[in-house]
Backbone bond lengths (Angstrom), bond angles and torsions (degrees), N, CA, C in turn:
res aa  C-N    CA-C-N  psi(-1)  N-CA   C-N-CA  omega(-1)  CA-C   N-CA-C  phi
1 X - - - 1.429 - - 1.529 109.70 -
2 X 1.218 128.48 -65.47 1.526 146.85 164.73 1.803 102.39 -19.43
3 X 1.150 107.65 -70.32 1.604 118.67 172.43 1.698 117.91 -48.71
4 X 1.589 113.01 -62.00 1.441 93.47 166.72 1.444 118.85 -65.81
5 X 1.218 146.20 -31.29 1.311 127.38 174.77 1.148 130.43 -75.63
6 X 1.825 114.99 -5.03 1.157 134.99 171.65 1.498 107.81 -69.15
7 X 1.193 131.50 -55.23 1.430 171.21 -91.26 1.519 79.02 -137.38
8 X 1.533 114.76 -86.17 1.749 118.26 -172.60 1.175 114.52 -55.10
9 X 1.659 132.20 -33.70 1.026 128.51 -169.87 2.204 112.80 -83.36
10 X 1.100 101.99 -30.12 1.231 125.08 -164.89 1.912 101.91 -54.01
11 X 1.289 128.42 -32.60 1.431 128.93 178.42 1.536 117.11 -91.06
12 X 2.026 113.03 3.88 1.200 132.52 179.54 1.809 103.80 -60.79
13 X 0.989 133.09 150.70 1.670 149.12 -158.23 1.802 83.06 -78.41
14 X 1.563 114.70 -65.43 1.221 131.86 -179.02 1.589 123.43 -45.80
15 X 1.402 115.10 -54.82 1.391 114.12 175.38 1.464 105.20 -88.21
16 X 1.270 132.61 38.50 1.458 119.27 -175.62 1.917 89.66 -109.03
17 X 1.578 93.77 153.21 1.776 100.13 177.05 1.234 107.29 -41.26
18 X 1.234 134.99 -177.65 1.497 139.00 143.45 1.634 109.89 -161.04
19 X 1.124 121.11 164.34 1.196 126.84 -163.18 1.494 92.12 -122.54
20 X 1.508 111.73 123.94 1.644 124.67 165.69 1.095 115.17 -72.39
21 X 1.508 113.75 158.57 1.339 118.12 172.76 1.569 132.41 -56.96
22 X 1.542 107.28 -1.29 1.630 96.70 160.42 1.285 125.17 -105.98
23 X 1.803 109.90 34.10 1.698 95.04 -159.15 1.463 110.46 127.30
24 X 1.359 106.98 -75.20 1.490 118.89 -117.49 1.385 88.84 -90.00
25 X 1.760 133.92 168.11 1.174 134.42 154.99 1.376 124.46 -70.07
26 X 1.082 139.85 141.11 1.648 152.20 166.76 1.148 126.66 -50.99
27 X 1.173 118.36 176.39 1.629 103.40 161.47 1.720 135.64 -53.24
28 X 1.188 144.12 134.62 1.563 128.89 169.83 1.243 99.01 -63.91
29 X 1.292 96.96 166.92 2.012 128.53 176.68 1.596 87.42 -60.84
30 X 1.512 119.32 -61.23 1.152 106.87 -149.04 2.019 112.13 -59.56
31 X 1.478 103.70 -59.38 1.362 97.33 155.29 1.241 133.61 0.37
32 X 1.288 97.66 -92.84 1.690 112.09 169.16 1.643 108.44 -37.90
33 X 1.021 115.44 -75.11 1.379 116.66 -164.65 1.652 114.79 -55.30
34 X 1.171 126.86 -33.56 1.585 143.07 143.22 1.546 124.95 -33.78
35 X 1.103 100.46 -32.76 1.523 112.98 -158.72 1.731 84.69 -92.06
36 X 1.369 103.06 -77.70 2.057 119.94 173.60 1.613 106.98 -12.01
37 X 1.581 91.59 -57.74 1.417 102.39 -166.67 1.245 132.35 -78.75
38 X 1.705 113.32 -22.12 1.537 118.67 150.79 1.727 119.08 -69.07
39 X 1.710 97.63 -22.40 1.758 86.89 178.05 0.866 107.39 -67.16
40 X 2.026 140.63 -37.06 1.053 125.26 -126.36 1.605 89.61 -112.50
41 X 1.840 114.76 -8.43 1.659 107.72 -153.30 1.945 91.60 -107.02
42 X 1.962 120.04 -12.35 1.259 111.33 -179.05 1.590 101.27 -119.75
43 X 1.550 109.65 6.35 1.793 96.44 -172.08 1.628 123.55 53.88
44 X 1.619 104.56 19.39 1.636 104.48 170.82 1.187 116.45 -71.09
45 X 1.626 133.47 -179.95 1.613 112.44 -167.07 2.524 92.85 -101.14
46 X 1.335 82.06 153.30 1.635 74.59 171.35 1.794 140.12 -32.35
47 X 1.082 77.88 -37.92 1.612 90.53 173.65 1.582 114.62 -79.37
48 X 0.607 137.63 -22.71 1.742 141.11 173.82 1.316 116.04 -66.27
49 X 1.591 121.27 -17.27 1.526 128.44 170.23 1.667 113.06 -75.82
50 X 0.995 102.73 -37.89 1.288 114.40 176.58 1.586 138.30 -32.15
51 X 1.070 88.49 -43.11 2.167 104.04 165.88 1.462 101.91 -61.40
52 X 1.459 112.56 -36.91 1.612 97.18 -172.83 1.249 125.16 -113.41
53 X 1.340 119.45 -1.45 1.613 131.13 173.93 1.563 107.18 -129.40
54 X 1.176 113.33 -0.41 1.629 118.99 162.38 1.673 105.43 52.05
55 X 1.238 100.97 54.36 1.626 94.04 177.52 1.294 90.10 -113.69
56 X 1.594 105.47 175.33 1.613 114.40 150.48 1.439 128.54 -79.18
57 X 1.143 138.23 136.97 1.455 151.34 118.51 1.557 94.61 36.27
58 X 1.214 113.31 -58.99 1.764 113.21 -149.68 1.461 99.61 -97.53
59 X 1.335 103.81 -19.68 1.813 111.17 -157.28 1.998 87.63 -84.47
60 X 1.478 99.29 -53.67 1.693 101.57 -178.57 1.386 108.54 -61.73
61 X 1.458 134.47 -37.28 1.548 126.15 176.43 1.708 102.60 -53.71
62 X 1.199 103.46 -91.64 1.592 115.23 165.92 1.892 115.06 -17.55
63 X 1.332 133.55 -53.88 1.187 112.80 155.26 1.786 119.93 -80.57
64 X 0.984 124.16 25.67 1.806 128.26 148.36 1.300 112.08 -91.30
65 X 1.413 116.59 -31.03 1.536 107.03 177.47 1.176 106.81 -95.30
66 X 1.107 137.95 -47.17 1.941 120.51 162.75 1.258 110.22 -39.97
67 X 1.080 121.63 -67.74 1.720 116.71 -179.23 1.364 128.41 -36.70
68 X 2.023 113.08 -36.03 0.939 109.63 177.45 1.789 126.61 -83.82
69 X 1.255 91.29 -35.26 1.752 95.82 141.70 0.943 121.44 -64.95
70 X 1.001 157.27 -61.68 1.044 136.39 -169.56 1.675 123.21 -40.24
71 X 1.614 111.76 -56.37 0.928 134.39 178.71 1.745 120.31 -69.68
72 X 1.000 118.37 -7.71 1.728 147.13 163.33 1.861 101.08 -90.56
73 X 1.484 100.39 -39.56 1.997 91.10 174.76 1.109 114.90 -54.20
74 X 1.883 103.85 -64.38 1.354 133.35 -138.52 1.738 95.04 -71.17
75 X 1.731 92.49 -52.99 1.971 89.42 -151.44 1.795 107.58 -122.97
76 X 1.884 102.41 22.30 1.336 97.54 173.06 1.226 124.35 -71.87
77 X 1.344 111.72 -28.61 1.811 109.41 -167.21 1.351 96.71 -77.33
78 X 1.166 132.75 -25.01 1.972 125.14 170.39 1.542 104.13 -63.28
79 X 1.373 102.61 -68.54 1.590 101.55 -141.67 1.830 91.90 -105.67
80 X 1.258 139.39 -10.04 1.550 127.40 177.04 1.442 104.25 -113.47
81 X 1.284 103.01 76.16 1.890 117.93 -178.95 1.276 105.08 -143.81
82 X 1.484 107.41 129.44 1.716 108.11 160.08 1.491 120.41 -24.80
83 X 1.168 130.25 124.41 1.347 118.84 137.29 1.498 148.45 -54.22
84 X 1.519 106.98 136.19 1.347 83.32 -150.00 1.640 111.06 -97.12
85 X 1.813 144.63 -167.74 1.134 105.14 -131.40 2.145 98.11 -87.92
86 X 1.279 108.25 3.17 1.836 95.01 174.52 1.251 89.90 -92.18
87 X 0.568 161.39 -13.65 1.760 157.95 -170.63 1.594 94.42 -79.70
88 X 1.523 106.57 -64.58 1.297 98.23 178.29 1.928 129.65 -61.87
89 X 1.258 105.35 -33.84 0.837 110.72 166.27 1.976 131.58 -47.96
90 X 1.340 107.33 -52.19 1.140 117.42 165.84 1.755 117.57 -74.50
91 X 1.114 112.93 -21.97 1.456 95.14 160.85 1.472 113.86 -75.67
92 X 1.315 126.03 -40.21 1.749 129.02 159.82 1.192 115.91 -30.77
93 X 1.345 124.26 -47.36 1.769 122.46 -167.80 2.333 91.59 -99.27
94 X 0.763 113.05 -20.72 1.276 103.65 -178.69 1.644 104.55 -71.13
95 X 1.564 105.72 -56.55 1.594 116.23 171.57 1.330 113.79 -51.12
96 X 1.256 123.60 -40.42 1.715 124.32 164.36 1.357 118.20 -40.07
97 X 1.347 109.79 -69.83 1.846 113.50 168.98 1.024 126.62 -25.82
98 X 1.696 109.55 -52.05 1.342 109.77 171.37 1.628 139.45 -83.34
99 X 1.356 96.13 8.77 1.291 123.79 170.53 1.516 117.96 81.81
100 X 1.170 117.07 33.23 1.543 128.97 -176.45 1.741 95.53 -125.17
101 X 1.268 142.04 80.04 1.200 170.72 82.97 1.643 89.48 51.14
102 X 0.745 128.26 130.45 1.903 131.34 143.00 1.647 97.95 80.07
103 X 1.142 132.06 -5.12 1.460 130.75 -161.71 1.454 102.20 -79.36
104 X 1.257 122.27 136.71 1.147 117.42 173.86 1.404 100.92 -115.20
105 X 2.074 131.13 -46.89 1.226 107.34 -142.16 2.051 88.45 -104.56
106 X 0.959 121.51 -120.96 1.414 117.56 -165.46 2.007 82.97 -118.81
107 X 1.312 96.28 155.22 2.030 108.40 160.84 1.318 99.32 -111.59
108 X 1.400 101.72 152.98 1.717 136.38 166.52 1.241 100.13 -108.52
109 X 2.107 109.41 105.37 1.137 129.03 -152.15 1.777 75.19 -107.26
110 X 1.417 117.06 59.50 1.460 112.36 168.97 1.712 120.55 -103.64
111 X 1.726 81.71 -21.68 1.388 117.98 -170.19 1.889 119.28 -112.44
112 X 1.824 98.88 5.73 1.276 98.18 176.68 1.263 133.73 -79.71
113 X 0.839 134.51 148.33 2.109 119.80 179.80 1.584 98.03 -100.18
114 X 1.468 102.07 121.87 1.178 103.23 177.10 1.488 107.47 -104.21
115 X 1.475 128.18 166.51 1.212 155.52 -143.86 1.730 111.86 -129.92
C-alpha cells in the first residue's frame, strides 16, 4: 500500500523536491509522505514526527492535508463508496461470526474491554 501511494503521489506539484531560496534542497516526497502517513495511521500530534523525518510542524500538517486529498481524489470513487446491499449483507453475517452483531464499519479495539 505505502509504495503505490508513494509511487502515485510522488509526480504531485506538492510532494515534488524543491530547492529554497538559499540553495539548499527541501524536503523529499518520501519524507513528507512518511511523516502524513504516521500522522494519519497513529493520530500523534504533528510535531512528534519530527525527530525522525526532521520536518517542521507546518510542513507535516500541510503534507496530511494534500495527502488526504489527494488520496480521496485518486482512489475514492473505488474504495470510499457505500456498499452496496450484498456487499452489505456479507459484511453483516461476517461481523456476526465475530460476535459484533449490527456492525457494519470497522472498531478501534483501543477502547475494547477485554475478558
Amino acid at each position: 500500500m505505502f509504495q503505490r501511494v508513494y509511487i502515485a503521489v510522488k509526480g504531485e506539484l506538492f510532494f515534488e523536491q524543491r530547492i529554497s531560496a538559499t540553495g539548499k534542497l527541501q524536503a523529499r516526497p518520501l519524507q513528507m509522505i512518511v511523516a502524513a502517513l504516521r500522522f494519519i495511521a497513529c493520530g500523534k500530534a504533528a510535531d512528534r514526527a519530527d525527530e525522525y523525518v526532521r520536518l517542521s510542524r507546518t510542513t507535516i500538517a500541510t503534507s496530511n492535508k494534500f495527502l488526504k486529498d489527494f488520496i480521496v481524489k485518486q482512489w475514492g470513487p473505488i474504495y470510499l463508496r457505500r456498499p452496496n446491499q450484498d456487499e452489505l449483507k456479507q459484511i453483516m453475517q461476517r461481523n456476526k461470526k465475530r460476535r459484533v452483531p449490527g456492525c457494519i464499519g470497522s472498531l478501534d479495539c483501543c477502547h475494547w474491554e477485554w475478558h
